[in-house]
N, C-alpha and C positions, 0 to 999 in steps of 0.2 A: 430313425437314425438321428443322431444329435451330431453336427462337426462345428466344428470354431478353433479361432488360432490363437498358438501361443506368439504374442506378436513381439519378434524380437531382428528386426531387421530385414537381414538378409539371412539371418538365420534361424525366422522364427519357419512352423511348421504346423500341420492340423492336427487335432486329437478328432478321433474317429469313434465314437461309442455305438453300439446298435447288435444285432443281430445276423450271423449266419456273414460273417464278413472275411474267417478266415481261408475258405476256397474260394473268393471273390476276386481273380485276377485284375478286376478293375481299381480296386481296394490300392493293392499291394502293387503293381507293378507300375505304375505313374513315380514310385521312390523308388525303382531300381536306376541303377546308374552301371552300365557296362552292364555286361553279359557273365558276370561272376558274381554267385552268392554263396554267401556260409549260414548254414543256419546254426543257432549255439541254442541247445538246450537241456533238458536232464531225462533220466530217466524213470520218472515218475510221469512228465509231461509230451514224451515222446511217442508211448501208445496210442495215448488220445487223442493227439490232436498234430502228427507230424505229417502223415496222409494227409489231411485236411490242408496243412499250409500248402503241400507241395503242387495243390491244385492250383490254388492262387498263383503258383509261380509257374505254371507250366509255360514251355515257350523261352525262358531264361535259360542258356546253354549250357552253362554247370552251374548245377546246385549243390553243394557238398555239406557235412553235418559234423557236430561236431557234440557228443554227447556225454552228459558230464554226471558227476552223483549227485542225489540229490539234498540239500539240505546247507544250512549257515556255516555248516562247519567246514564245509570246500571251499567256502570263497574267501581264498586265499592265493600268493604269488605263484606256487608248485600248478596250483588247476587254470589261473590264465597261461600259463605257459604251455597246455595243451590246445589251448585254440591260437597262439601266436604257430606253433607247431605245424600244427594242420592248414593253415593261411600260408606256410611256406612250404611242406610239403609239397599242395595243392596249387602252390604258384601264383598265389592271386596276390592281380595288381593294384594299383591306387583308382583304379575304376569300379574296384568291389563295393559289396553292400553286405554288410551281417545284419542278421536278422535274429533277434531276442524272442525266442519264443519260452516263456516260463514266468516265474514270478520273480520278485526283487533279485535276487541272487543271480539269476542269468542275467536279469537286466542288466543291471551293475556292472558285472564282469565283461558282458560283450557290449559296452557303451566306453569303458577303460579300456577291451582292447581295438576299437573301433578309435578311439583317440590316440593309442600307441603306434598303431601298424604302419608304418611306413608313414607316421606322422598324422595321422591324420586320415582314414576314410568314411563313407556311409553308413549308418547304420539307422535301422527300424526297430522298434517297441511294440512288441505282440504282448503286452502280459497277460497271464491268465489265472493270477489270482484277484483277490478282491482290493489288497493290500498292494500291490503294484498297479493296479486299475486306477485308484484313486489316489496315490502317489508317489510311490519311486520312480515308475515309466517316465511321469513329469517334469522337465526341469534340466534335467544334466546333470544331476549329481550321478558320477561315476566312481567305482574304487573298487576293490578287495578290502578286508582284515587284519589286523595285525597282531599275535598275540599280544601285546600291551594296551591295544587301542583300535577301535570298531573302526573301520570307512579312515583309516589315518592315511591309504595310500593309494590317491585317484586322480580327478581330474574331470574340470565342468564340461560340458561335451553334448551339445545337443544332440539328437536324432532328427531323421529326415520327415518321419511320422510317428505318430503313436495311435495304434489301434486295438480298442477293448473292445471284446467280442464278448457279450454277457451271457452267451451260450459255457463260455467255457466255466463260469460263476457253478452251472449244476453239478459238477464232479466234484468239487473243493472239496476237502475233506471239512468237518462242523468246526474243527479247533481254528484251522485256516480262513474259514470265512469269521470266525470271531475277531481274529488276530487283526482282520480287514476292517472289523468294524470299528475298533479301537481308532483307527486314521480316519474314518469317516465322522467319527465323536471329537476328534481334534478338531477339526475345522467348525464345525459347529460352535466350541470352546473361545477357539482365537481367531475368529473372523464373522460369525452370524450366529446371532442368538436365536433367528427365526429357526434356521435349519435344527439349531439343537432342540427346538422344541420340536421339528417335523421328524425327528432320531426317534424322539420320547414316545412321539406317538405312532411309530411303526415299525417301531422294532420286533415285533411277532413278525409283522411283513417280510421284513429285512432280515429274520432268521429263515424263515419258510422260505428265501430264495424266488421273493414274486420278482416275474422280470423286470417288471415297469416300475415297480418303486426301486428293485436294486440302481437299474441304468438312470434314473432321475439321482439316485444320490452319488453314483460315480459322474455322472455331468456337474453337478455340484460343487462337489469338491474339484475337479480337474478345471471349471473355469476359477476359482476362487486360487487355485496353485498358479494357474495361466498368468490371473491377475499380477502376483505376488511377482512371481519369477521375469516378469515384463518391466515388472520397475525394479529389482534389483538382480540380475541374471547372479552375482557373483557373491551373495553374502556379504552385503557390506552394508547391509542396515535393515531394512525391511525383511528381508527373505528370512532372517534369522528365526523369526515369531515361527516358524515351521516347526522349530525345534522344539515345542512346548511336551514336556516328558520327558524329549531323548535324551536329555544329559543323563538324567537320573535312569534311564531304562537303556542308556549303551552299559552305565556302568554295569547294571546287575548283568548284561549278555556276556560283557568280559569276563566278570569275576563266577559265571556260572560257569561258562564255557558255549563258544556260539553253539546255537541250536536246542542247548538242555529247556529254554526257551525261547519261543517263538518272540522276531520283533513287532510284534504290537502287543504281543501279551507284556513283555519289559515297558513297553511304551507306557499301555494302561497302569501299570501302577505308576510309572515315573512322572502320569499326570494327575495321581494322587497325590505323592509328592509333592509336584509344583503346585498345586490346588491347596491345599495345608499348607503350602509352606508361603503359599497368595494369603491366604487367610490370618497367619500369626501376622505378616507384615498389615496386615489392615485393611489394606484392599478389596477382597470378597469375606461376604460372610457363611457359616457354619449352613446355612441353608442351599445356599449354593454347593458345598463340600458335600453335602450329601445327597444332593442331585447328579451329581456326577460321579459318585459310588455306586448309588443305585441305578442308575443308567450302565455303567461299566458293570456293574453284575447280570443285569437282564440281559446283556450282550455275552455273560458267559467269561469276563475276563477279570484276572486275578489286579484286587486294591493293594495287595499288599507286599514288602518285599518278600523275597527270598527267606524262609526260616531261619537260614544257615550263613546269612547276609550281619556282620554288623554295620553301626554307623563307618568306621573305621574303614571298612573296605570299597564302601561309595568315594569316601573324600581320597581312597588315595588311588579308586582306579579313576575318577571325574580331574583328578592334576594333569592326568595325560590326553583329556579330551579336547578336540578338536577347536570348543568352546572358551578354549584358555585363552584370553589374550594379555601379553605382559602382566602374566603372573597372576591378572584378576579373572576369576569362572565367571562368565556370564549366564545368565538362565534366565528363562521364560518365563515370566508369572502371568495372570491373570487381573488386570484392571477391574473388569468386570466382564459379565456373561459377554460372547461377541469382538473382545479386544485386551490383547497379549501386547506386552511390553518387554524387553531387555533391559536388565538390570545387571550391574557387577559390583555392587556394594552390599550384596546379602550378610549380615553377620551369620560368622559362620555357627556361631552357636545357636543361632535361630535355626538355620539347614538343619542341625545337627534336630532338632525337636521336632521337626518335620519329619523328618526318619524314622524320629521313634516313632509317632503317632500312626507312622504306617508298618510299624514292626519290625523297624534293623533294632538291634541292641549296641 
């Protein structure tokens, strides 16, 4: 078992990675706070492993649930407003705790409505994908979707714990564990060159689902998010290097439509993208761009945009992302292997070449 904290005050909390943790009432009930819990999850993630939580919580006087569909395309204002629903149905007070059992998308939504509810209550991070393991559960970014724009309506919002069970890693489906490794090849990217050579060389491993290399590289990544999120909780300079892709892989999730791709498959190409688009500026070279192609392909994820993507539909759904500050995009590139920088003076006609190179028209 690995623990360590994300130290942010009085509101920092432990990330918990290890084995057989989710019937583990010791685990789980040191963060309940009052004698009300909600758990939010989906239905994909509720046969497998809802039994299993509710061990860990026996002893907690109501537990009530709250089960949602599965998939990007729900997480939207209409589906949190079925867990505000049930929080007031159900009666519960500002002493409650919701409990995030799922991947990114439950996370998300019961971290935004754990921040809404009566202003503010408890909530825990179960994820149980590999892509929420080693980053969304991290950090506090909360929100829903917007048809115009990904994550445009949320709110930073810590959790009381975060706990990866790598037990739950064996059921993922193959596309979902890919989708995870995309985030785990980011950090690699923009913060340790070692790890990205330790990707390189285990990536069979890291597909075959061995426990001990999976949980070595979600500890990895989660103290390396730890780090980031400790010196800037709010996106105000540091934090931002997380984003190295996602401009360019929210746009193609908007303009596909959420879910038609998974977010780390958009990711993986969007850090083709910024990879090519590091490289015309000068910064890395051509040997580097094809070490993280061909890494991104032995992991199964697509370098390229959308067929049916031109450039034209990046730059005008990337106007509306989140990443806009007074009028200038900022984005991720690459220094070099290990260290991502923010820039907002990209000529946009260099983007624009970077796009084609990875196949918008």
């Amino acid at each position: 078992m690995h623990r360590f904290n994300v130290e942010l005050g009085d509101r920092g909390y432990p990330i918990v990675i290890g084995r057989q943790l989710l019937g583990d009432p010791q685990q789980l009930q040191p963060y309940i706070h009052g004698d009300q819990v909600l758990i939010v999850t989906n239905e994909t993630v509720a046969p497998l492993y809802l039994d299993t939580l509710r061990k860990g919580l026996r002893g907690v006087g109501q537990v009530d649930l709250v089960e949602l569909a599965d998939g990007e395309a729900f997480k939207n204002l209409d589906t949190l407003n079925r867990i505000f629903d049930t929080l007031l149905q159900r009666r519960h007070n500002r002493s409650t705790t919701l409990v995030a059992l799922g991947g990114g998308v439950v996370g998300d939504m019961t971290g935004f409505a754990a921040a809404c509810y009566q202003r503010g209550v408890n909530f825990v991070q179960v994820p149980t994908t590999l892509l929420a393991q080693v980053d969304s559960s991290v950090g506090g970014k909360t929100g829903v979707n917007h048809p115009l724009g990904k994550n445009m309506i949320g709110a930073f919002y810590q959790p009381q714990l975060v706990l990866a069970d790598m037990d739950t890693l064996q059921t993922l489906p193959e596309r979902e564990l890919s989708a995870g490794l995309a985030e785990v090849i980011k950090y690699g990217l923009i913060c340790d060159a070692p790890f990205f050579a330790w990707i390189e060389a285990h990536m069979e491993e890291l597909l075959r689902r061995d426990t001990q290399i999976l949980a070595h590289a979600v500890q990895l990544c989660c103290r390396a998010k730890a780090t980031v999120v400790a010196e800037d909780e709010r996106e105000q300079g540091r934090r931002a290097i997380l984003n190295f892709g996602h401009t360019f892989g929210h746009a193609i999730e908007s303009v596909q439509g959420y879910g038609q791709w998974l977010h780390g498959e958009a990711v993986a190409a969007g850090m083709v993208m910024a990879a090519e688009l590091s490289r015309l500026q000068g910064y890395i070279d051509a040997e580097l761009v094809a070490r993280i192609r061909t890494l991104l392909q032995r992991a199964g994820l697509p370098q390229e945009a959308p067929e049916d993507m031109a450039r034209e539909d990046f730059f005008t759904a990337m106007a509306v992302d989140k990443k806009v500050v007074d009028g200038r995009l900022r984005l991720v590139l690459l220094r070099r292997l290990g260290e991502a920088m923010v820039v907002d003076d990209t000529p946009r006609e260099r983007i624009a070449e970077a796009l084609a190179l990875c196949g918008a028209g």
